[in-house]
Every structure is written in structure tokens, then in C-alpha cells.
N, C-alpha and C positions, 0 to 999 in steps of 0.2 A: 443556434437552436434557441426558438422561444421558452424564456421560462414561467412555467406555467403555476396555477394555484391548486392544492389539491381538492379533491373532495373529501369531505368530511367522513366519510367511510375509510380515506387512506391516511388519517393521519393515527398517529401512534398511541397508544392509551396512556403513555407518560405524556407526552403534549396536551394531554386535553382535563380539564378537571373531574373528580372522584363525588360525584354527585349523590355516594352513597350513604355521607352522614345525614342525608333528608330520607331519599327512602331507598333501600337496596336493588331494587326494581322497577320497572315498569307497572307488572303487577302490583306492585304496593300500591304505585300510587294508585291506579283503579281503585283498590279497597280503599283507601283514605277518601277517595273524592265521594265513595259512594256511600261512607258513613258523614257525610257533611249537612244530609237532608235530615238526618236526628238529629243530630247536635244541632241543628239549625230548632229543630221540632221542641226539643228541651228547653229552649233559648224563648222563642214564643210563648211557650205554654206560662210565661211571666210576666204576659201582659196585661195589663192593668192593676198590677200588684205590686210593684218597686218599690213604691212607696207608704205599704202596706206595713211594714214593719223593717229594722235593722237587718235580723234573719232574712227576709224574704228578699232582699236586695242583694244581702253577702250570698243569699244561695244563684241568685241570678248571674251578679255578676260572675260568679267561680264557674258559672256554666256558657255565658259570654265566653269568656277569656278561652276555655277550652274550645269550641268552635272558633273562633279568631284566631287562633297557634294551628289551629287544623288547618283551615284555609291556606294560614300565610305559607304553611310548608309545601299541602298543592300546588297554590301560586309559583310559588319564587322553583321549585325543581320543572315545574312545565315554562315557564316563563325563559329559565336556565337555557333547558334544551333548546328552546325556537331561540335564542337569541344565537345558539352557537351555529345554526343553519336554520335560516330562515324560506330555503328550497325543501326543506327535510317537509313534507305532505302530513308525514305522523305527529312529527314534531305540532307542527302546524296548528293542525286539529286538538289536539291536547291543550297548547294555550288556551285556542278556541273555546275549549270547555272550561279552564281554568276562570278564564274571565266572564263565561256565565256564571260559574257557579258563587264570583266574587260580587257579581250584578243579584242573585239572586237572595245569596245571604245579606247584602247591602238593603236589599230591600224587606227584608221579613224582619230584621233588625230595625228598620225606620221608625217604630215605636220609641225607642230607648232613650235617644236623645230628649227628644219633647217628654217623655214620661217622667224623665229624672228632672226637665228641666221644672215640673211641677210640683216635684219635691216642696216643702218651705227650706229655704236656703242655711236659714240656722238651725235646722232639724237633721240637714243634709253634711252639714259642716260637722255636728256631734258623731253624728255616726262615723262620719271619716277618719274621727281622732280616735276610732274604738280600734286596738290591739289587732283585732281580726281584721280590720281594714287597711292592715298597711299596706298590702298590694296593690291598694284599688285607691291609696287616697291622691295622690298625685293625679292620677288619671280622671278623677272625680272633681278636680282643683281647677284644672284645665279646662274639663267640661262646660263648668261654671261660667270660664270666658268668655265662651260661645254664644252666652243666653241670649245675647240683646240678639243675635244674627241667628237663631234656631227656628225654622216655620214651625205650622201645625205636622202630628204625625201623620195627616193625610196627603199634605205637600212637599214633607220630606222621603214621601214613598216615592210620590212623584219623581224628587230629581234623586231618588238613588237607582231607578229604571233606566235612569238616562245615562248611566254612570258607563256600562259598555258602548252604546251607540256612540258616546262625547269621546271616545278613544279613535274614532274612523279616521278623522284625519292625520293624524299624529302615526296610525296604522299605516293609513293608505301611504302617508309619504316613505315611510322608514322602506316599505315594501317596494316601491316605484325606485325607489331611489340604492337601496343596498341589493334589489335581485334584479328588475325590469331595466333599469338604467344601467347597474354595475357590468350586464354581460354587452353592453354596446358600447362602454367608450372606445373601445379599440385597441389601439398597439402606439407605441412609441419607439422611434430607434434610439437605440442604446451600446454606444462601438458597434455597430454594426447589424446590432442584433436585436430582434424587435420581442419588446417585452408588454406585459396586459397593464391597461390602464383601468386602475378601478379605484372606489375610494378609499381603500388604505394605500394602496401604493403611490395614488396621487403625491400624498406628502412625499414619500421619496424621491419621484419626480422633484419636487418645488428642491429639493435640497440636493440635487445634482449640480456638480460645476462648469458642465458643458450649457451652457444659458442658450443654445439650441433644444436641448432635450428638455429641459424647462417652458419653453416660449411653445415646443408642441406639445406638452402635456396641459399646460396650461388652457389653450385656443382649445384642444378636443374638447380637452372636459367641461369650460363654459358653453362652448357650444353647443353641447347636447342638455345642459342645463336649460340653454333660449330654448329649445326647441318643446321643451315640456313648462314655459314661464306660465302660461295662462292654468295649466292642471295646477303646479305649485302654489302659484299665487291664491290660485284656488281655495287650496287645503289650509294655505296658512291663515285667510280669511274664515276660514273657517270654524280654527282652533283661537281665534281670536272674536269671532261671533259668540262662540262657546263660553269664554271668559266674562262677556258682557252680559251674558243671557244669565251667568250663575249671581255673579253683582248682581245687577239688580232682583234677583231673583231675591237673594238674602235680604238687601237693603243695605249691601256697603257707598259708599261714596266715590270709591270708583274703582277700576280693577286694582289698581294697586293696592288701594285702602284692603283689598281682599285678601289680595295675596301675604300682605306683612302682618295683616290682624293678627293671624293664630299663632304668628311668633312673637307678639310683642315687639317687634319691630317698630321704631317710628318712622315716621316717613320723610323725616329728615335726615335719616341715615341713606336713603336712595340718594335723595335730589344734592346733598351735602357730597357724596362721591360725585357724580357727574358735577358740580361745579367747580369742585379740585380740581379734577383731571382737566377741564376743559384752562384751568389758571396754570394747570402745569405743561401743557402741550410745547410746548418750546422746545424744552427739554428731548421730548418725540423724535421733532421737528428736525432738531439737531441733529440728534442719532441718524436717520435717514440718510441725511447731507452727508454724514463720515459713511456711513453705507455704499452710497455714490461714488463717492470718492476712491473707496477702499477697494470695492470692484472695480474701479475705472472704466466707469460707464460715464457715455455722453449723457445716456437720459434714461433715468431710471424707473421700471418697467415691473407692474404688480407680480411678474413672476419673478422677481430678482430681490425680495424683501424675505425670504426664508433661507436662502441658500448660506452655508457658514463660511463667514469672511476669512476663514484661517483654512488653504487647499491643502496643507501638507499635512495635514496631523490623520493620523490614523484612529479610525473611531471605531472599529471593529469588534464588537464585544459579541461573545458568546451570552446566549439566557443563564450558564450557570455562572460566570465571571460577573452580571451583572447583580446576580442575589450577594455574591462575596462584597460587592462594592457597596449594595447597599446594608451589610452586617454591619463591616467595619466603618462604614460614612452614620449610622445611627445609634453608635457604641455608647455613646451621650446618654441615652436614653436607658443602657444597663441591657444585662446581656437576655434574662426572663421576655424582655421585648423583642431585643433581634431574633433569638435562638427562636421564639415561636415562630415571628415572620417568615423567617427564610425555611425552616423547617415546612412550612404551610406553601410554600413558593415552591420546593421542588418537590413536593408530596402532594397534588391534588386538589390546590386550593385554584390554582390557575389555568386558563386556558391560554395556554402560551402565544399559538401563531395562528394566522391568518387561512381560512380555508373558504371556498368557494361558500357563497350563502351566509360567512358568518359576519354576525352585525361589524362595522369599521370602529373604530375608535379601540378605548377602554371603558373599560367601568368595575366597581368593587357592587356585589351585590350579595348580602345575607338573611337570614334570618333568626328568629329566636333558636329554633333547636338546627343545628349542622354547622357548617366551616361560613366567614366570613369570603363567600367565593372571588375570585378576580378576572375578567374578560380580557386579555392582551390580544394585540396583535405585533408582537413582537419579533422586531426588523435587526440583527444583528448588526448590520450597516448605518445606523441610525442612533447615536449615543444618547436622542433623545428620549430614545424606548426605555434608556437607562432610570431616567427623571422620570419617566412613568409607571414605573414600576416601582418607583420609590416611593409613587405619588397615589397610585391605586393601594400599595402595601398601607398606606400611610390610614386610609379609608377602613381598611378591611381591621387592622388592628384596634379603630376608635370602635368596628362595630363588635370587636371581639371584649373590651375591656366594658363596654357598654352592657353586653349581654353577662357576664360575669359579674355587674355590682348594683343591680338594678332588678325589679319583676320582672315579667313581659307586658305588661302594663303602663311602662313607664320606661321599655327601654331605650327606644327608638327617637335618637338625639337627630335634631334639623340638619339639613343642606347647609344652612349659614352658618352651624358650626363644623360639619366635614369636613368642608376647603380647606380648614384654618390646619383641619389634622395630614392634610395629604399635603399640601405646599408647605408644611411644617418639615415634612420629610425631604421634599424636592432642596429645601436651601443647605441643609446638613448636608444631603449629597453634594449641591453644590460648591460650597466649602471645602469637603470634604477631598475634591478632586482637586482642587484651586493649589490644595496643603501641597498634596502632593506632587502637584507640576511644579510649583515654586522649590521642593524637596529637589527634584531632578531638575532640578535649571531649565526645565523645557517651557523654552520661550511662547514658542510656537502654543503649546496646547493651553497658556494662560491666557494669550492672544484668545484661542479657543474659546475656551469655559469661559471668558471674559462674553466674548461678544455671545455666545448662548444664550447666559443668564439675561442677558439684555435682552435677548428676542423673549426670553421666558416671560421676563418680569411683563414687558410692553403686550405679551400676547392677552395675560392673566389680568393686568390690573389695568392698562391701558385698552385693550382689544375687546374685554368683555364689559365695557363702562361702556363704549360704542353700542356694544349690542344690547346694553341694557339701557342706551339712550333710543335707540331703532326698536323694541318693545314697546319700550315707553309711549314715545310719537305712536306709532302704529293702535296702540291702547287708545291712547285721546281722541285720534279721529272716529274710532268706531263709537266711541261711547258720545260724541259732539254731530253725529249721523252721517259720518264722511265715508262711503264703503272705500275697501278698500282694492284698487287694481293693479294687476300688473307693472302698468306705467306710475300709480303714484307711489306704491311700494319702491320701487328703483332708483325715482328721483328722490325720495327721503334716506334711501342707502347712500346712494351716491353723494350729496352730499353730505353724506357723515364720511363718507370715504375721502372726500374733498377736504371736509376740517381735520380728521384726526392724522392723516397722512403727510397733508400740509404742499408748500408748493414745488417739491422737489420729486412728489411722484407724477407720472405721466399713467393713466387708466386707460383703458378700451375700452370700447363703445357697448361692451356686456361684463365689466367688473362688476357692474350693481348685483349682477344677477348670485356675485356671492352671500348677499342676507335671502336669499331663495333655498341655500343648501343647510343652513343651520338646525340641525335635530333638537338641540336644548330649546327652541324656539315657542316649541310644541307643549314647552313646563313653564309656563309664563313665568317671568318674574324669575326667574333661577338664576340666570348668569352673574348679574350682579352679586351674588356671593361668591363667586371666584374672586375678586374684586377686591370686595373686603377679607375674606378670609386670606388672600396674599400680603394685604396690610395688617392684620392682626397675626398672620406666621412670621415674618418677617421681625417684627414686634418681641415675637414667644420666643422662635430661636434663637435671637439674640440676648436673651434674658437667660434659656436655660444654658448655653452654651458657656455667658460668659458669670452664671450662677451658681448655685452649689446645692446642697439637698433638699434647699425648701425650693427652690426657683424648679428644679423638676418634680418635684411632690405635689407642688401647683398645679403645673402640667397633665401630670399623672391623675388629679383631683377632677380637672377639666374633662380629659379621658373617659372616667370612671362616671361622671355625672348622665349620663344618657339620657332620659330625654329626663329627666328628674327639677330638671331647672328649663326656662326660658334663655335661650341661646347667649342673649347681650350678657344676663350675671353670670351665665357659666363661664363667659369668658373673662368677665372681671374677677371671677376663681383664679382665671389663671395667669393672669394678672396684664389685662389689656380691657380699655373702655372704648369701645366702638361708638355708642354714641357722640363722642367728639372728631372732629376733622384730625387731628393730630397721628391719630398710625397710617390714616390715608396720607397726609401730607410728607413722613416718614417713608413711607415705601415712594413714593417720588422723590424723594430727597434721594433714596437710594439706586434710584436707576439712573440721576442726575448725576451722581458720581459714577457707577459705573460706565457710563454716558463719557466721564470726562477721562478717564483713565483710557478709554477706548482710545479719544481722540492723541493722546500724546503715545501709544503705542502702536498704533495701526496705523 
């Protein structure tokens, strides 16, 4: 008998997350979205007066901030919904307004930027350092950065109009692809018995031992990828015209220059990663070869690169065996940290497993007021769902200690430092399990967690330096007036697939079409903090691990900093310099050994 995926209607209200620390209702939120045109109205009624006096700015901004905390709660509980069924009609619709009403407040707001930015700057500065401004001065600090890149308030109404419509493609794919595409891949035989191919269970497919069940899940699913290559390519040309169009809109130098600006990022932190990786590839290169080997394959085949090199070991974990594994794998960190995580993991903070319509992957998503939420689609058969739950937990508790030591104003710390806190957690797990197999002599499962963390590490800092080189390219030709098609998208995949892989893998004639399925794609410039953030965790838990109470206090420091600092010093808090090649060149050192351990045990 086929095993099928439920609908969202039949799954159980403990499996699914408690959305009521935002609002207890449906009806709520109605009332909240439809008090958002005042507080929007209160907010205006300040224009042309920011500058008018201290008072008259401290009263603006206190009436900002509250329409901003209003919205963001709308937002993030409709956004919630439609992401856990994107079939749900209601659901749907609700985004749908959610993201007007964020287009609209975006735009009656367009004054603010430009008004403040007219401020005199040491007038603007005084007032920040007044008592009554310490909620707003950081946030005001920031602002400042933006000046040289802030239009007129006539042009920045302009592109905050555009702010829903520039979401279509990034829409239209998630849409095409998690509900129009999800109910056609079809079926895969599995002993016997034909199971749904869709994009979470893909991955399980790839990590099947039977490399028949692999080779047809694999063929379906690019398959039905070609057949939608021209719409995707489409979309993604799209979201990458989008990118070009706001560059130059501003006056950056080039997408990139855009995307790193507001984090103080320099831009030899990008290109400094990709030219490690590309000096460390060997290393890769190697791994693969024992890959080969270790299956005892003639020739080694893009569906045979996930599956785990160790058949015997039983990975069987229950969702609550996995909260236990990650209490006691992050004990390090003191019990105030676990006890809330996991407490927040089997109470409503998560949406555990997988149902028809809902988005694939994971994700940690919160706000200022309610629970740091977490999207699972959590596979019991799968110990990698274990590492991601370690790895979303990791997210949701930066966004919890964030919101506890910071305003709202200033709490929302970057993507560039998230990674560092979710792969922070993924290697303690790691570790953690490693203690324990070495504890019971089980050979086999160090073999395991051995060759895992190797696919972890190559996925995280090798995998996504590929696709923040496949960005990159793709950036330069739009911006040098190269468009971009189907066929030259593929061939600039392809051979990234050809370099990073090396010469030991053998492709079909539609692997390209894997930089076609990538959803982070759609947030230019993102991946690359995977990247880094796994060389600077790598970095951390080594330090607090092998530390004592100031080496987690740092940690804890970095934590608590929310968005209060610019990412690079926050993390020199916690005692790691990104700016230098060295934790990049560190975390390849580390898979180079584990690389090498592989090779004398398997």
C-alpha cells in the first residue's frame, strides 16, 4: 500500500505549531490588520516635522515603532499559515493581504528615510545620545549608513510600491514548484511498494541504499524540472532583473556592492571565500574518490553523492528522542538554554512533519512579540532531520535572546550572523553523538557520524560557495547586458558542477537543471552566509567547548547583541574575525581531516 502525505486538516494539533502567542485568532488578526490604516495615519500625520524638534521625532518615532511591531505580527502569523499549506485558499488570501498591507505601509512611510536623512547630522547625532532615545539610537546609527544610497521621498515611494509586485517571482516559483509541480512527480518503487515523490521526500529518496530507488527518484524529479526549464529560468531572470533594477536604482556599484552594504560587509569577504574553496577543492575531490570507492561503484553517478556510506547503522529516531539528543548534545551552553529550547520544541514552537501544501525544507521564523516559531519536516528515518532541528533550534533561540536584550528597534540581528548560531548547534550535536559511539565501541556508527558530518560540512561550506559563485556569474552578466537563458544558465551551472565535483563524478544531460530548483536563490546574495557562518561556528564551538566561562559568556554576549552591532564585530565579541581567510581556511582544514580519517576507516 502507498504511503501517502496527510492533509493539513488531518494532522494533529500537537504536530503542528501554537500560533497563539501572536494572535489567539483568526478574528484577531482581522482586528490588528484593520487597526494598521491608523497607526499607519498617526505615523504620516509627521510629515514634515522630524526634524522640527527632539520631542517631535521621539513622538514620531514611538508611533513608527508601534505600527512596525503591528504589522510585523500580521505579517509573520499570516505568512506562518500559508507557509504550513500553501493549498489552504484562506490561508492564501490572508498573505495576500498581509503583503498589501506591508506594500502599503511601506509606502506612506517613504517620507522617513529621506526626511531624517535631512536632519543636520550632528543635530541628529545629539539627540540620539538623549536618555529618551535609547531605543531608537542604534536604529537611527544605522540609518545614517544608508545616506549616500537613500533617493528623494518621491522616488523612494516609488520603489516601496514595487516592493509586493518584486515578490512575483520568488512567489510564482515557491508556488509552481511546492504545489503545481509537488502533485506531479509521481511515485517511486520502494520494496515493492510505490511511494509519492515530492520535494521533501526527494531527499529521502537520494539517501536510500537500494541505488535503483535513487536513480528513479532522481530521473522523475529532474525530469519534470526540464519540462518547466524555460518558466523557471524565467522567474529566476527575473528575480535577478529585480536585483539590477534596485542597484542601479540606489546607485550601488553592483549587485553585490548592494546586497553587503547594509551589513558592513566587505566585499572581500565574498570573493576571499570562493578563492579558498576553489585552493581547497582537492580535499572535495578526494572525498568523492573514497565515496566511489566505498560504494563500489564503477562510476559514480549525481544520485549516489547523498546516500550514507555506513548500510548498517540504524538511524531511526523519534521527533521526541531527537529534542533529548539535542538537550544533552547542547548542555555546554547551560541548562536555562536547553530547558527553553526543547520545552519550546515539544510545546508549540514547531511545526514537526510534512503535509500536503506545506512549504519543504525548514526554517526558524519569529517576531518581536510571540515564540521564535520553527518549520520542520521531520523524517524519523532520516538522522539528518536530527541536525536540523538542532540547526533551526539553534536560529530560533538567537532570535529569542535577541528579542530579550535589545528594543524592537534594534533587535533583529543579520542572516550572516544566524548561520554561525544554527551550525553552532549542528557541531555540538555532532560531537556529541561521535562521544557517544566511541563510548559504545560502535564502530559502525563513527564510520556514520564520520562520513555525515563530511557531507554536512561539503554541503554548508563547500555546496553553498558553488552557489554563491552561480549567483555571482549570473549577477555580472545581467549587470555587463548579458540576459539571461535557459541554455546559458545551465552551462554556467554545469560547469560549476564540473569544477566543484571534480573528475570522478559522471552528470546527465539535466544535472544543470539542479541551480533551477534552488529557493534561497530568490534572496540574492544569502547563501554565502551558510559558508561563512559554518567557518566562524566551527571556529566558536571549538573555543567554547574546549573554554570555560568567559569563552561562553562571549558566545552568550554575541547571542544577546541582536541587531545592536554590525555582524563582522558582533562576532569579533565572540571571539572570531571574519574579515581574514583563516576560519575559512580552518573549516577546510577540518573537513580535510575528516576527509582523512574517512579514508583509513572505510
Amino acid at each position: 500500500m502507498a504511503k501517502t502525505i496527510p492533509a493539513r486538516k488531518e494532522v494533529p494539533a500537537k504536530n503542528k505549531w501554537d500560533l497563539s502567542s501572536i494572535f489567539n485568532s483568526d478574528k484577531e488578526w482581522e482586528a490588528a490588520l484593520a487597526e494598521l490604516t491608523a497607526l499607519n495615519q498617526t505615523v504620516t500625520a509627521f510629515k514634515g516635522k522630524l526634524g522640527q524638534s527632539a520631542e517631535s521625532l521621539l513622538a514620531a518615532l514611538k508611533a513608527y515603532e508601534k505600527a512596525l511591531l503591528k504589522l510585523e505580527c500580521v505579517y509573520h502569523y499570516a505568512s506562518l499559515q500559508h507557509e504550513a499549506d500553501e493549498d489552504d485558499s484562506t490561508a492564501t488570501d490572508r498573505y495576500g493581504r498581509a503583503m498589501m498591507a506591508y506594500t502599503e505601509q511601506s509606502a506612506a512611510f517613504s517620507f522617513i528615510d529621506p526626511e531624517l536623512m535631512e536632519i543636520d547630522e550632528k543635530l541628529l547625532g545629539e539627540w540620539s545620545e538623549r536618555p529618551d532615545f535609547a531605543d531608537y539610537k542604534v536604529y537611527l546609527q544605522k540609518l545614517l549608513h544608508f545616506k549616500k544610497y537613500t533617493l528623494s521621498e518621491k522616488e523612494e515611494r516609488i520603489l516601496s510600491l514595487q516592493g509586493q509586485p518584486a515578490q512575483t517571482a520568488e512567489t510564482a516559483f515557491s508556488v509552481l514548484t511546492n504545489v503545481d509541480m509537488n502533485k506531479t512527480f509521481g511515485t517511486v518503487t520502494v520494496d515493492g511498494e510505490e511511494e509519492q515523490l515530492t520535494e521533501t521526500t526527494w531527499g529521502l529518496f537520494m539517501h536510500n541504499h537500494d541505488r535503483k530507488v535513487r536513480e528513479e527518484a532522481y530521473k522523475k524529479f529532474y525530469a519534470k524540472y526540464e519540462e518547466h526549464q524555460n518558466t523557471i529560468a524565467a522567474l529566476y531572470a527575473g528575480s535577478v532583473n529585480q536585483d539590477v533594477f534596485n542597484m542601479r536604482a540606489r546607485g550601488y556599484d553592483s549587485s553585490l556592492h548592494a546586497a553587503l552594504y547594509g551589513n558592513k560587509v566587505p566585499l572581500s569577504v565574498y570573493h576571499n571565500l570562493i578563492d579558498c574553496i576553489h585552493k581547497n577543492l582537492e580535499a572535495l575531490h578526494k572525498y568523492y574518490a573514497i565515496r566511489k570507492r566505498a560504494l563500489g561503484l564503477d562510476e559514480l553517478r549525481h544520485w549516489d553523492v547523498y546516500v550514507p556510506l555506513v548500510k548498517s547503522v540504524e538511524t531511526k529516531t523519534s521527533y521526541e528522542e531527537s529534542v533529548e539528543i539535542c538537550r544533552a548534545a547542547l548542555a555546554p551552553l547551560g541548562k536555562e538554554y536547553t530547558d527553553r529550547l526543547c520545552d519550546g520544541l515539544l510545546n508549540g514552537w514547531a511545526d514537526r512533519y510534512e503535509n500536503i501544501g506545506k512549504r519543504s525544507g525548514a526554517f526558524s521564523s519569529g517576531c518581536y512579540i510571540g515564540n521564535p516559531y520553527i518549520l520542520l519536516n521531520y523524517n524519523e528515518a532520516n538522522i539528518r532531520d536530527v541536525f536540523t532541528m538542532a540547526h533551526e533550534g539553534g536560529h530560533s533561540m538567537h532570535s529569542w535572546y535577541s528579542v530579550h536584550n535589545n528594543p524592537f528597534m534594534s533587535y533583529d540581528y543579520t542572516i550572516f550572523e544566524a548561520e554561525v548560531a544554527s551550525t553552532f548547534n549542528e557541531e555540538l550535536v555532532f560531537e556529541y553523538l561521535l562521544a557517544q559511539a566511541e563510548k559504545d565501541g560502535n564502530k559502525d556508527m563513527q564510520k556514520y557520524l564520520l562520513a555525515m558530518r563530511a557531507d554536512d560540512i561539503l554541503a554548508t561550506l563547500f555546496r553553498q560557495t558553488m552557489f554563491a559563485e552561480f549567483e555571482l556569474k549570473a549577477h555580472e552578466l545581467v549587470e555587463a547586458g548579458t540576459p539571461l537563458t535557459p541554455e546559458l544558465l545551465r552551462k554556467i551551472y554545469r560547469e560549476l558542477l564540473e569544477l566543484y565535483f571534480g573528475p570522478e563524478m559522471h552528470f546527465e544531460s539535466n544535472s544543470d537543471m539542479e541551480g533551477l530548483r534552488i529557493p534561497h536563490f530568490y534572496s540574492a546574495f544569502y547563501v554565502y552566509k551558510y559558508a561563512t557562518g559554518i567557518s566562524a561556528a566551527l571556529a566558536l564551538a571549538k573555543r567554547v567547548t574546549s573554554g570555560g566561562d568567559k569563552e561562553r559568556e562571549d558566545y552568550f554576549n554575541f547571542l544577546k547583541s541582536g541587531g545592536s552591532r554590525y555582524p563582522i564585530e558582533s562576532l569579533k565579541v565572540a571571539g572570531v574575525n571574519m574579515e581574514e581567510v583563516a576560519p575559512v581556511q580552518a573549516a577546510c582544514d577540518t573537513f580535510r581531516k575528516i576527509v582523512d580519517q574517512l579514508e583509513k576507516i572505510i
